[in-house]
VOGU-3710 file (C-alpha; in Angstrom, 3 decimals, decimal comma):
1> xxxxxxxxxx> 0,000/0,000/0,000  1,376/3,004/-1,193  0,426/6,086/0,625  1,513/10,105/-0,095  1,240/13,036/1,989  1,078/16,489/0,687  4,003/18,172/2,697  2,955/21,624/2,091  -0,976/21,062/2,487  -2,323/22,678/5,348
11> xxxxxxxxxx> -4,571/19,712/6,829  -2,891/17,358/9,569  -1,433/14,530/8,108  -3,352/12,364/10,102  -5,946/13,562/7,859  -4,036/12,908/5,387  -3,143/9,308/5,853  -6,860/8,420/6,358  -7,634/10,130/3,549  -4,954/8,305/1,517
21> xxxxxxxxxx> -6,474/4,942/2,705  -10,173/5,736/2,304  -8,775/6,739/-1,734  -7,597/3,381/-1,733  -10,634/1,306/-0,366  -13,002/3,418/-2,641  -11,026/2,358/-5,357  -10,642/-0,589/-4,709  -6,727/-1,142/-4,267  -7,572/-2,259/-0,564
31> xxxxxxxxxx> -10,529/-4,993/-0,414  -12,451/-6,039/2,806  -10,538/-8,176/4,466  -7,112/-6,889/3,250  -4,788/-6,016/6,488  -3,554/-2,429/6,123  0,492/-2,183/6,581  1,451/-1,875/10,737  1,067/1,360/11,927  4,965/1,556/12,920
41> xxxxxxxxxx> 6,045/0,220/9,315  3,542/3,467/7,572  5,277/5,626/9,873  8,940/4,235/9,202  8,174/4,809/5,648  6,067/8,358/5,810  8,727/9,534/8,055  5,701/10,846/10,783  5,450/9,607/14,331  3,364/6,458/14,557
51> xxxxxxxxxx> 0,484/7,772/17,067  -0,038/10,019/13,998  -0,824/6,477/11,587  -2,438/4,841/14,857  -5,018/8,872/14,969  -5,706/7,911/11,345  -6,412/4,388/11,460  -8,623/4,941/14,808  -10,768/7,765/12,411  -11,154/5,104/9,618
61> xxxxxxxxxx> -12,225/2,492/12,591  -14,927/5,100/13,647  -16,165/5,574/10,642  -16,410/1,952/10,023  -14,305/1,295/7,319  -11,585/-0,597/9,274  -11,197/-2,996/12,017  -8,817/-2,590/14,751  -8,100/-5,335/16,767  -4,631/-6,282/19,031
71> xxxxxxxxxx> -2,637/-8,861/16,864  -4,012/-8,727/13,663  -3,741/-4,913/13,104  -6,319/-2,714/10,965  -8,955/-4,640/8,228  -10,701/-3,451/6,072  -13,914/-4,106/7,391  -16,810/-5,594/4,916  -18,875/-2,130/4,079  -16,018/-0,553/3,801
81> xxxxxxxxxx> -16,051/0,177/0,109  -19,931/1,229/0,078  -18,729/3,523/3,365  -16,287/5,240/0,861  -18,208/5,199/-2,425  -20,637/7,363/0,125  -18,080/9,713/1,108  -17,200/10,406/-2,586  -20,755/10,876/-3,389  -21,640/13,449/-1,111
91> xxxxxxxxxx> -18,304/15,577/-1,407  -19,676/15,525/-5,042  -23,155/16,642/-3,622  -21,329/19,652/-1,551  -18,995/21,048/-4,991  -22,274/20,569/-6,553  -24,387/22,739/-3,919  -21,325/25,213/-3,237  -21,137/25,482/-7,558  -24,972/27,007/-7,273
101> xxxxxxxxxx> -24,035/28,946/-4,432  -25,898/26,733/-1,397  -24,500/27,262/1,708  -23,040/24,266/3,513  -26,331/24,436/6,266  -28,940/24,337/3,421  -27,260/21,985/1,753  -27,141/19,856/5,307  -30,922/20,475/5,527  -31,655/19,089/2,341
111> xxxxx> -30,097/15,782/3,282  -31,529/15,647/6,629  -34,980/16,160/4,732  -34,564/13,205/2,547  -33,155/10,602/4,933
//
């Protein structure tokens, strides 16, 4: 699993790193089931502390795309790739509100309204 990080971006790169991974399960490079790389080994290779890869993987375990368990490390968990084809989809439905100039609470309200 090949993750980057922008070094100049301004969002954490815990952010980042989940945000690499979630790339990779919506596009299917990491399957449910897969084991993600050891926290320590991401880090070694990233060049970042490892509590930053462990924040990351602990965001992708609360938003249910991974499993964390002692021993076997982080899984991809089984809805994992519907979990991030959802994602995608609604960042597409904000550029598409924020395009006809909705503001992020409308836009909120109108999916709250048709859940």
């Amino acid at each position: 699993m090949l993750l980057r990080l922008g070094p100049d971006s301004a969002e954490p790169l815990f952010i980042q790193v989940a945000a690499a991974v979630r790339a990779q399960i919506a596009n299917g490079e990491a399957r449910p089931g897969d084991r993600l790389p050891a926290a320590r080994d991401v880090a070694s290779g990233l060049g970042v502390n490892v509590h930053t890869v462990l924040h990351a993987y602990q965001m992708l375990r609360d938003e249910g795309l991974v499993d964390l368990r002692r021993g076997r490390g982080a899984v991809v968990t089984d809805g994992a790739h519907a979990v991030a084809q959802l994602e995608q989809d609604i960042a597409e439905l904000g550029r598409r509100a924020a395009a006809l100039g909705m503001s992020p609470a409308t836009a909120a309200g109108l999916l709250r309204a048709s859940m």
